[in-house]
Backbone as JSON, one array per atom type, in Angstrom:
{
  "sequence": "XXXXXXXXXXXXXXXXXXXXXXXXXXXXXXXXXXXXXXXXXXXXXXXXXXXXXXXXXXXXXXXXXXXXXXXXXXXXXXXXXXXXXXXXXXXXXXXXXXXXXXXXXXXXXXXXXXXXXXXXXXXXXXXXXXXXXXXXXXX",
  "N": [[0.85, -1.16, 0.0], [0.18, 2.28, -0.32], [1.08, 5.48, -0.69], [0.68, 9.48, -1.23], [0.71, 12.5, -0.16], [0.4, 15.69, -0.65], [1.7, 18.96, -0.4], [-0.16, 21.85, -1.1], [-1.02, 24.82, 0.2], [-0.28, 27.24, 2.43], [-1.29, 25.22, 5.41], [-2.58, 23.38, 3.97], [-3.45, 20.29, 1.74], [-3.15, 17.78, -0.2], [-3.83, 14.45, -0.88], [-3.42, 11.38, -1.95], [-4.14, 7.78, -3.12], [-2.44, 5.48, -3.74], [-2.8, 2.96, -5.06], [-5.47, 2.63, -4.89], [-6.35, 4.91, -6.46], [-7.28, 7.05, -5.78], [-8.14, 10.61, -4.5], [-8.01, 13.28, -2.13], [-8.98, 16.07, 0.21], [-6.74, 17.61, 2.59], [-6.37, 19.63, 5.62], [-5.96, 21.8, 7.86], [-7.84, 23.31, 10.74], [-8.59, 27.08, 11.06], [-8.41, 28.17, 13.25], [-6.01, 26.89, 13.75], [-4.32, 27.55, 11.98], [-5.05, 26.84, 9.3], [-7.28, 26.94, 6.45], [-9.66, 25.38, 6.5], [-10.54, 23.51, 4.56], [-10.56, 20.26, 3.79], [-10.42, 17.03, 5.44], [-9.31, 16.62, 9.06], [-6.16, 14.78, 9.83], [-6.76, 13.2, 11.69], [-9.66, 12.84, 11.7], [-9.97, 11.64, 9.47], [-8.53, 8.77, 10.27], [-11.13, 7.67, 12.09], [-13.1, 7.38, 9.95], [-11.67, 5.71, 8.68], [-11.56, 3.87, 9.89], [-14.37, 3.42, 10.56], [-15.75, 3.06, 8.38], [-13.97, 0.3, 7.74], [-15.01, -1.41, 9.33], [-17.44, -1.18, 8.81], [-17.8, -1.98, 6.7], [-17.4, -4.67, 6.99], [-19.37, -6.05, 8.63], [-21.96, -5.07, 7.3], [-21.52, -6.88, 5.07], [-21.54, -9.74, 6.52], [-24.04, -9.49, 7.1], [-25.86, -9.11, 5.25], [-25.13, -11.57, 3.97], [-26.07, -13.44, 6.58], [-28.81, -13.27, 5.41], [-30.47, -11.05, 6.67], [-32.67, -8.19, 6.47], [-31.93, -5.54, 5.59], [-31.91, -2.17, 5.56], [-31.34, 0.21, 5.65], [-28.37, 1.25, 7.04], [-25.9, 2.53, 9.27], [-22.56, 3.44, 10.53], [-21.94, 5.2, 13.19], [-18.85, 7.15, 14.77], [-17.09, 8.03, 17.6], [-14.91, 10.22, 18.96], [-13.08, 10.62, 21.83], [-10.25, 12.88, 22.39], [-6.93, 13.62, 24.18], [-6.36, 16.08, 25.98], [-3.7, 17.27, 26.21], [-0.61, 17.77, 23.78], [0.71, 14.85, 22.36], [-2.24, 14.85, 21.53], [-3.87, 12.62, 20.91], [-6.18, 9.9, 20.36], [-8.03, 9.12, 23.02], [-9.97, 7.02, 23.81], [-12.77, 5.72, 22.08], [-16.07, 5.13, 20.48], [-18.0, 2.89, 18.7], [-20.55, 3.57, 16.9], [-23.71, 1.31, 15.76], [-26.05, 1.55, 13.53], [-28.74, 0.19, 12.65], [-31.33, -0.34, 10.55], [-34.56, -2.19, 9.55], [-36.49, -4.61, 7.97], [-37.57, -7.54, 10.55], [-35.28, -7.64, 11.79], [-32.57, -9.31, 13.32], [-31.68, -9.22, 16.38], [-29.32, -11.07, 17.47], [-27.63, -11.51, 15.35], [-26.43, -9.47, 14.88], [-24.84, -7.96, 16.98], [-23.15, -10.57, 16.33], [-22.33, -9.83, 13.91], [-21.18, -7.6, 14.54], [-19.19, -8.37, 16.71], [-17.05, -10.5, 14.82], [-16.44, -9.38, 13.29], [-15.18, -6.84, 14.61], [-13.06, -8.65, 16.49], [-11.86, -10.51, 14.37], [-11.93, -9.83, 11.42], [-11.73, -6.62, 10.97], [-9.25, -4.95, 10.27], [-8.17, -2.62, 10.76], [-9.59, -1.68, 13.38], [-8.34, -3.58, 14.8], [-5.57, -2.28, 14.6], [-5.87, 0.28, 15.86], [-7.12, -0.34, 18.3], [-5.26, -1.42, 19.72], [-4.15, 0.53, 20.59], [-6.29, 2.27, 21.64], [-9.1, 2.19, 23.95], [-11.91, 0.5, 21.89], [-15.29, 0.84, 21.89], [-18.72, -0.35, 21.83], [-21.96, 0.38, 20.44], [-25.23, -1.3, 19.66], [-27.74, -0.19, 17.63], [-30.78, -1.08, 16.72], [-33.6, -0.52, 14.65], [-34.16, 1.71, 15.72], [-33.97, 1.88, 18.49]],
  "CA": [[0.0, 0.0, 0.0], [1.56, 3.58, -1.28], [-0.02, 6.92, -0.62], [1.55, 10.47, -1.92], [0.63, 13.49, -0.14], [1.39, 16.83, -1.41], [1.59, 20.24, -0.11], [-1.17, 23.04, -1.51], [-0.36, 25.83, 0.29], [-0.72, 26.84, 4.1], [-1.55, 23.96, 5.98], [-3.9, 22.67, 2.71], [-2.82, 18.99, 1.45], [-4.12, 16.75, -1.14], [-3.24, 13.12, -0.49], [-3.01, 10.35, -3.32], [-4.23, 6.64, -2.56], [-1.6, 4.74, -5.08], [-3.54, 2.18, -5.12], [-7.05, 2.5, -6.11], [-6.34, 6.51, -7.72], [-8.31, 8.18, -5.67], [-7.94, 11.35, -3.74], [-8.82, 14.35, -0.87], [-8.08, 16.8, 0.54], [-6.37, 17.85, 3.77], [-6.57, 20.59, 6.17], [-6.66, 22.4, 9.32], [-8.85, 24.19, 11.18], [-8.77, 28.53, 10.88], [-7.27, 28.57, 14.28], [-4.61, 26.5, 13.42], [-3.55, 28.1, 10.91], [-5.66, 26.18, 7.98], [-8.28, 27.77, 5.82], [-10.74, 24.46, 6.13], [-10.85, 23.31, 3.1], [-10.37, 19.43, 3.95], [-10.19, 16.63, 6.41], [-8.14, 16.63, 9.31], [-5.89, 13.66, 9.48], [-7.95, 12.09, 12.39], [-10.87, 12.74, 10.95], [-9.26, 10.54, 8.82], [-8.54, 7.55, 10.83], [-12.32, 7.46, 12.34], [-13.67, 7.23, 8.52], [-11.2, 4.59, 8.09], [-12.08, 2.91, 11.19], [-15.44, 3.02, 10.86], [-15.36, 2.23, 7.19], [-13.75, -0.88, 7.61], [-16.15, -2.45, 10.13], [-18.76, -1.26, 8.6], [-17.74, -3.21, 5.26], [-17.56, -6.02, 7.37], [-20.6, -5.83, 9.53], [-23.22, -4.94, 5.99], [-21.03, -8.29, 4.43], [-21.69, -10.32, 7.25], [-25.84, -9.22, 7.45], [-26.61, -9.73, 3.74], [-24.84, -13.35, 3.85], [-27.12, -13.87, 7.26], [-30.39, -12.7, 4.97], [-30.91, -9.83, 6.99], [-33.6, -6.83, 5.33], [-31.4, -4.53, 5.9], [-32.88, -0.52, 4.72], [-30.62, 1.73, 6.42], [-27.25, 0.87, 8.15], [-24.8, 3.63, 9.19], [-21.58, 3.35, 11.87], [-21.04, 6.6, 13.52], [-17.54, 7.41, 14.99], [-17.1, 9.31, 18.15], [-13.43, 9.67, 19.73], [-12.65, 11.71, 22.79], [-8.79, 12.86, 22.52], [-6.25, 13.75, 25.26], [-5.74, 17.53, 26.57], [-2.48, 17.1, 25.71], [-0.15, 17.54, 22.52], [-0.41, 15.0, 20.74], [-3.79, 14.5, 21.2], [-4.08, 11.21, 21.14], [-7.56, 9.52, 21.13], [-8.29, 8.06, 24.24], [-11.58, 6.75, 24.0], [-13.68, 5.5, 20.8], [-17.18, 4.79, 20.32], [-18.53, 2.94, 17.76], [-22.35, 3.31, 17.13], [-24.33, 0.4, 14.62], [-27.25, 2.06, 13.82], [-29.44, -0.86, 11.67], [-32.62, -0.12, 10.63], [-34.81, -3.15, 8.33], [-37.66, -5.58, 8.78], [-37.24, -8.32, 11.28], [-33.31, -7.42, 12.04], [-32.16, -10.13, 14.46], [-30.19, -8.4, 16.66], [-28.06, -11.68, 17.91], [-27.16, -11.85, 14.1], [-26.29, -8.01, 14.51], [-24.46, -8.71, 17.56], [-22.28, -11.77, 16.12], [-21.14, -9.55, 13.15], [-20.07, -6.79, 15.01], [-17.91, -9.11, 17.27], [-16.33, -10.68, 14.2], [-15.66, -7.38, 12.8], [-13.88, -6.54, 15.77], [-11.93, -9.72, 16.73], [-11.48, -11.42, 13.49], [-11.92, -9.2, 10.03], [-11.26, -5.26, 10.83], [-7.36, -4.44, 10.48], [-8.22, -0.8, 11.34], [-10.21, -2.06, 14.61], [-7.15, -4.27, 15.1], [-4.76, -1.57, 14.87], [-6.65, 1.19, 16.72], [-7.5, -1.42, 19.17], [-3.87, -1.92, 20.44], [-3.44, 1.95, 21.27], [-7.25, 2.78, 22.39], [-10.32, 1.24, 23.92], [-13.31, 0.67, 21.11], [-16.66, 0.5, 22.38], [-19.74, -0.55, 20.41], [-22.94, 0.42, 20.78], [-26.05, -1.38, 18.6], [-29.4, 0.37, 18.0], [-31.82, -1.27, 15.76], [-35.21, 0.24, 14.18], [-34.19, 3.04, 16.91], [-34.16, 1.22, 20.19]],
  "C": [[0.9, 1.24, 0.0], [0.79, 4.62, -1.24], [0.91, 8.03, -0.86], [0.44, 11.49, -1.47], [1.01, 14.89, -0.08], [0.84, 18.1, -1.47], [0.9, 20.87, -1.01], [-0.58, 24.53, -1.54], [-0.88, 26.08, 2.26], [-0.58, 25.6, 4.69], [-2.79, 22.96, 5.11], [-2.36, 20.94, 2.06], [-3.59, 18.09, 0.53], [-3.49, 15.5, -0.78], [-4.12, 12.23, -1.73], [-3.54, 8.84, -2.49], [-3.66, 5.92, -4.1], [-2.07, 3.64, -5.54], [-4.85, 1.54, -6.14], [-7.09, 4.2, -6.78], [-7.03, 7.52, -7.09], [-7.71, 9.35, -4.58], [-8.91, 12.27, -2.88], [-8.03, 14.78, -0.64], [-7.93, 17.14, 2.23], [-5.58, 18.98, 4.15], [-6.35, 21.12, 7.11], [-7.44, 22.8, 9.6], [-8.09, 26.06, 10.88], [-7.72, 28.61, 12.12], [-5.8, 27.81, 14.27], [-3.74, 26.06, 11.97], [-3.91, 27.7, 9.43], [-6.66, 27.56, 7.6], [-9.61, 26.82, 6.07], [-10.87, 24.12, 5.19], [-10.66, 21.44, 2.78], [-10.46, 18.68, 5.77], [-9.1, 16.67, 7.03], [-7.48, 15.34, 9.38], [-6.41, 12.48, 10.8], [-8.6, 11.82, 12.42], [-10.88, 11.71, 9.82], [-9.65, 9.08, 8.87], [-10.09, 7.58, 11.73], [-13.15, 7.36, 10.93], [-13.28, 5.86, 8.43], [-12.19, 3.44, 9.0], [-13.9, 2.35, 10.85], [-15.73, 2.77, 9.42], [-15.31, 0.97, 7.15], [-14.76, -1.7, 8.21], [-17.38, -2.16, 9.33], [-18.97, -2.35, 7.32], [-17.92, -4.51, 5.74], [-18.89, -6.41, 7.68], [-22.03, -5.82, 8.21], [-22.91, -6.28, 5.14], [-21.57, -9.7, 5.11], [-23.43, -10.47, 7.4], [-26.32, -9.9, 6.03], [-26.3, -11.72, 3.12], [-26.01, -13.89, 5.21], [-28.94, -13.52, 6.65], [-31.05, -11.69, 5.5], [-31.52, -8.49, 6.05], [-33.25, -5.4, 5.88], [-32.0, -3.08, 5.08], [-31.85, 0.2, 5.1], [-29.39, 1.09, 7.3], [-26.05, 2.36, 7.75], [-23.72, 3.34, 10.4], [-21.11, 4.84, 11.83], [-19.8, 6.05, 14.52], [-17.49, 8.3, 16.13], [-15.67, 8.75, 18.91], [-13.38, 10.58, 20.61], [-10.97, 11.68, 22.88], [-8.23, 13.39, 23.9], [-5.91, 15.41, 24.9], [-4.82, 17.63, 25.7], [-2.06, 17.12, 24.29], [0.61, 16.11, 22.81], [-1.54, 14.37, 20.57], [-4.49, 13.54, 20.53], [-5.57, 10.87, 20.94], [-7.09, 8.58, 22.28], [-9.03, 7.18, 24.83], [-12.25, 6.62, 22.29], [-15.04, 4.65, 21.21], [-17.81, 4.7, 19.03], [-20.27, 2.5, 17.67], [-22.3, 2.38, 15.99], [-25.41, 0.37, 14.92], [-27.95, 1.37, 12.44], [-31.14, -0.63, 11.59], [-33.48, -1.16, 9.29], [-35.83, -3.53, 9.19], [-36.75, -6.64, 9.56], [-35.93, -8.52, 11.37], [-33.21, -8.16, 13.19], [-30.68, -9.59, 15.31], [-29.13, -9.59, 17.36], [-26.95, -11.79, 16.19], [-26.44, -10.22, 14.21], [-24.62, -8.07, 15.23], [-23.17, -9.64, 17.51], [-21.28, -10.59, 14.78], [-20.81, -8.46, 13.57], [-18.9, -7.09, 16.02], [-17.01, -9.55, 16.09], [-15.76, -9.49, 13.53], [-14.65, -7.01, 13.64], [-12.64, -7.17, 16.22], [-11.32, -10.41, 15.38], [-11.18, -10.55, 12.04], [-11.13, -7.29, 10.24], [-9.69, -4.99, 11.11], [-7.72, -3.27, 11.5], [-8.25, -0.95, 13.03], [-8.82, -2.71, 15.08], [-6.09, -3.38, 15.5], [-4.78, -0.61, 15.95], [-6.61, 0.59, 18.38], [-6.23, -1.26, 20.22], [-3.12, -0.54, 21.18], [-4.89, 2.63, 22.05], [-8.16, 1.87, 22.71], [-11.29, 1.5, 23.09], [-14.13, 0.01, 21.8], [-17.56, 0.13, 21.62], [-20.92, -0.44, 21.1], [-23.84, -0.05, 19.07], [-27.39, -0.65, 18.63], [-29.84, -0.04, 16.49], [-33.29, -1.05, 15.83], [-35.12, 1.31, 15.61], [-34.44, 2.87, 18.21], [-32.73, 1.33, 20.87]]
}
């Protein structure tokens, strides 16, 4: 895997995925010293993160026959005071919404997601605690 990111101007950044071709852009915030005009690069790794499981987790439902309508994984990280602002804390929501959604089937693939399939989760994992919360049809 091969990525190429490459100065703009300010604190602006485009970044390259060598890979599959695709790109974005990257940013700061106004107060530090960006214009906004992109993600920041932790904003980043919570996309990825929750990305990956989620690929797993919607892979895992449609092989169990699940009538899935609506599935989204939000991302919430609380970082550390401190430079360098670390996360210290992650929360991942799995918010499933379908007819008759079995939530032990829900359940089973967000454990394998976690222990067995997600690198990201894997990686993340080994420097913060992930949490998981499920809510199906809004319960």
């Amino acid at each position: 895997m091969e990525t190429i990111t490459t100065w703009k101007d300010g604190m602006a950044f485009d970044g390259l995925a060598k890979g599959s071709g695709f790109s974005l852009s990257l940013d700061s915030a106004v107060e530090h010293g960006g214009e906004n005009t992109g993600f920041r690069p932790l904003e980043l790794l919570l996309v990825g993160l929750s990305g990956c499981t989620a690929m797993d987790v919607i892979s895992i439902l449609k092989k169990k026959k699940q009538d899935i309508q609506h599935f989204e994984v939000k991302a919430y990280a609380d970082r550390a005071g401190d430079h360098p602002r670390v996360f210290t804390h992650i929360m991942l929501e799995f918010i499933v919404d379908g007819v008759d959604i079995d939530r032990a089937a829900v359940e089973r693939a967000v454990e394998l997601s976690s222990t067995k399939y997600c690198s990201a989760q894997a990686m993340l994992g080994k420097a913060v605690p992930i949490e998981h919360r499920i809510i199906i049809n809004g319960e």
